[in-house]
N, C-alpha and C positions, 0 to 999 in steps of 0.2 A: 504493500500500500504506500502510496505517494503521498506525500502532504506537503506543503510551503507556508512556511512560516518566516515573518520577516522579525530580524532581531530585535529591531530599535520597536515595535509593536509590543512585540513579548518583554522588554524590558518597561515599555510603560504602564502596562496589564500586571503587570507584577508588584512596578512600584507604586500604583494608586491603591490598592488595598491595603499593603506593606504599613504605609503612611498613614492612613485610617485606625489600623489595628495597634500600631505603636501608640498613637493620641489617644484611644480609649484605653488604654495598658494603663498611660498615667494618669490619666483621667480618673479612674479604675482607683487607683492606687496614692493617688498624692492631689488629686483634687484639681489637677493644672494641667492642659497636656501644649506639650512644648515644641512647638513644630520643628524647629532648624533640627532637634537631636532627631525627632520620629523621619527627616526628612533624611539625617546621613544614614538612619540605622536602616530604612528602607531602601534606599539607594542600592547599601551593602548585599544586600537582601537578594533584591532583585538582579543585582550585576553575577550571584552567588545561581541564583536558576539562572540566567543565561549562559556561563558559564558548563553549567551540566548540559542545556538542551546543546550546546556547541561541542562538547568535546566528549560527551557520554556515547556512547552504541546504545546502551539500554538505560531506558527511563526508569525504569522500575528494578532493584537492583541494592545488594548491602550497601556498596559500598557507594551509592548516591542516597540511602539511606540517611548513614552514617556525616555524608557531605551538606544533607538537608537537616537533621539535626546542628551540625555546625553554624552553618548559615544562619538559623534560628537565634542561636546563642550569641552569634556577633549581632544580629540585628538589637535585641535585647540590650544586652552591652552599649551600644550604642546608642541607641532610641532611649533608655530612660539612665536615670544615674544609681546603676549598681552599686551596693556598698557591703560585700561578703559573699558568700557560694550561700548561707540562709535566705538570703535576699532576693538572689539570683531566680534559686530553688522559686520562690515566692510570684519573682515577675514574671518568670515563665511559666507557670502554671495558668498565672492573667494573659498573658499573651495565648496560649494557645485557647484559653476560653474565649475570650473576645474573636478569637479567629475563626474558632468554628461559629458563632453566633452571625460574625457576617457573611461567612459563606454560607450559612444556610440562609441569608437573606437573600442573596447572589442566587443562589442554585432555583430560589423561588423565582426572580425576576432573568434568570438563564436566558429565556428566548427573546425578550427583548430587549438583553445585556449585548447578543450578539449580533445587532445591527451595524454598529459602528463602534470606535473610541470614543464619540463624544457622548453616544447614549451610552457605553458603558462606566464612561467615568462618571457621567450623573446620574447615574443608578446605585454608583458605589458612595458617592456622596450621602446622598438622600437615606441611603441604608448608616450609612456613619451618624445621621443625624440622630433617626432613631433611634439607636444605640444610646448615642450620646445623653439625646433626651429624658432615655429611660433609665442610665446609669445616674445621672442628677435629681432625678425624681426619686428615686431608692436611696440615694444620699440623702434627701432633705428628710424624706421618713423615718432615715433610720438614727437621721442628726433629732430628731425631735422627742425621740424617747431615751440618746444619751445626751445626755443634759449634764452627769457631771463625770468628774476625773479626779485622779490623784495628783495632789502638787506635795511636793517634797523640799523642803528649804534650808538650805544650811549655813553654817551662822558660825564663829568661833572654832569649828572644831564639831560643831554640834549638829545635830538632823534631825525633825522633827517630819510625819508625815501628815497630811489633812488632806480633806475632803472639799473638792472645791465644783460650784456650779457656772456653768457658760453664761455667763449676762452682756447680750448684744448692747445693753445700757451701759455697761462701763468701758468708755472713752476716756479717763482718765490715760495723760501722759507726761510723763517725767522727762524733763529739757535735760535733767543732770546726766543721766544714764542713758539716755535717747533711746526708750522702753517704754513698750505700755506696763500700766502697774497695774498691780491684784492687789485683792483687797483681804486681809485677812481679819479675825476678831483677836482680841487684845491678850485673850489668856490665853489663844494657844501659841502666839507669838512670844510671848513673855515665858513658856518653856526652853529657849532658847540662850536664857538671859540668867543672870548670877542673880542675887536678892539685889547686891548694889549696884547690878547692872538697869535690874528694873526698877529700882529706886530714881535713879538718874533721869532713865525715858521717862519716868511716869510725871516726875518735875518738868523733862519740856512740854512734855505734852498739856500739859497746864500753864505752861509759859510763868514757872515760878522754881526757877534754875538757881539753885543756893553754888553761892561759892564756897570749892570744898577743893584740899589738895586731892590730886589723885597720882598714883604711880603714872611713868614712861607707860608701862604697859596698856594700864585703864585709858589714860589718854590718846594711844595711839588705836586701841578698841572704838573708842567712838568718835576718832577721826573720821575709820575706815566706815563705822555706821554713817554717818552723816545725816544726821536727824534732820528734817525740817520739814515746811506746810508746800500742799497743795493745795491752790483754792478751786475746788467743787462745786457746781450744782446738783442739785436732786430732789428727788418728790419731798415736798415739803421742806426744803431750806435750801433756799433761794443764792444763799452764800454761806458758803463754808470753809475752814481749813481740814483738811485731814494729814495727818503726821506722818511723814514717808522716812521710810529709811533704805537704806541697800544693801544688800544680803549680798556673802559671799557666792551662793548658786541657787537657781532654781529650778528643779525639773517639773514637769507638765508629762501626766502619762493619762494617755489617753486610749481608746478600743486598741485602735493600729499604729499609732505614733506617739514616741516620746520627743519632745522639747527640751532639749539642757538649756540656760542662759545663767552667763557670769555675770557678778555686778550688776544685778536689778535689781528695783524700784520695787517696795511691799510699801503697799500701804495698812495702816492699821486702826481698825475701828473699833471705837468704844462702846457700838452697842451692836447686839444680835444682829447675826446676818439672816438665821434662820431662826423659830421662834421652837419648832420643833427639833432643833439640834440638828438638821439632817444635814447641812456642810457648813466649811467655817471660812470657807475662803471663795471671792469671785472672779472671777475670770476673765480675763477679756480676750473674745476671739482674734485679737488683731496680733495678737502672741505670737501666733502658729506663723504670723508674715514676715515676723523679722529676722 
């Protein structure tokens, strides 16, 4: 049997799905999907099948098996930003799920895929859409019943763990640390703190700061805190200060992702965050951006 196939066709049948599949990988996966990388990893991808349709005898075959598995894993590599063979394990797993989802949208729209390039490249879009739309859509509902996360802060030498909830309300930002800040309550932050440590915050926080000698050491302790006001709004008080300080690290752990930051911004509140004790700390979504 004859067949003709021209290369530069087959490499762009290749590389329009390729590119599709990699942006809902990170889509999928990190919320973002990032063209230039899903465009080299596709590229690779596809230069990887032309390469077999030119220099293979048989299509089907271990050792193009073995060469389409490979191809896969550069594309990967490429297309998103791997960080460990768990990872890896992780993205490929999302890639070859997204891959079958749009070929089986492909295989549904097959016959009037194969009119032309340009009706099959806008068939493979429109199938990208939906995907896309419906990987966002399952995000937002599954964003809506986790609401909170573990934050974990460390301080001195010290780590404390709490419970913290996502409030698209707090906007609060810190010019010091150029960070958005989390809001914690007063006594699970003060576990962090010596009695004369909390003796000291509890004076600024009242702005009735007694002069007292302190060691080199205590002194250069709340250097590195750097106590001071952020001024606030919120329901119900119109203006405010709230008393920030900056912690040596903060992690943010969340269903799929953890957040490290050094040298952030806590702020801390003097009255109940939650009324039923269910977390002590607020979140501000803008975290995950910096």
């Amino acid at each position: 049997m004859y067949c003709e196939v021209y290369v530069d066709v087959f490499f762009v049948v290749n590389l329009l799905p390729g590119f599709f599949v990699l942006c809902l990988t990170n889509q999928f996966l990190t919320g973002a999907a990032n063209p230039v990388r899903a465009l080299l990893g596709a590229a690779a991808g596809a230069m990887g099948n032309c390469f077999i349709l030119v220099f293979s005898r048989e299509l089907f075959s271990l050792q193009n098996g073995i060469f389409y598995i490979v191809t896969a894993v550069l594309m990967v590599s490429l297309g998103c930003s791997v960080k460990g063979l768990k990872n890896l394990i992780l993205k490929m797993c999302v890639f070859l799920g997204c891959n079958f989802l749009l070929g089986g949208f492909l295989f549904v729209f097959s016959q009037r895929a194969r009119r032309g390039i340009f009706t099959f490249g806008g068939i493979t879009a429109l199938c990208y859409w939906i995907l896309y739309i419906g990987i966002r859509l399952c995000k937002y509902l599954k964003g809506k019943r986790e609401l909170y996360c573990e934050m974990l802060i460390a301080l001195n030498g010290k780590e404390i763990k709490v419970k913290g909830l996502y409030d698209t309300g707090n906007c609060l930002y810190d010019r010091v640390t150029g960070t958005s800040v989390c809001v914690m309550v007063k006594d699970s932050f003060f576990q962090l703190l010596t009695e004369k440590q909390q003796q000291f915050l509890e004076s600024f926080c009242i702005m009735e700061i007694a002069e007292e000698k302190r060691t080199e050491e205590e002194a250069a302790f709340f250097q590195r805190l750097n106590p001071r006001f952020l001024p606030y709004t919120s329901v119900g008080c119109q203006r405010g200060l709230l008393p920030v300080v900056t912690v040596d690290k903060l992690t943010i752990r969340g269903q799929e992702e953890e957040k490290k930051i050094l040298h952030t911004a806590v702020g801390i509140s003097y009255t109940k965050l939650s009324e039923k004790g269910r977390f002590q700390a607020i979140i501000s979504p803008e975290i995950w951006k910096k």
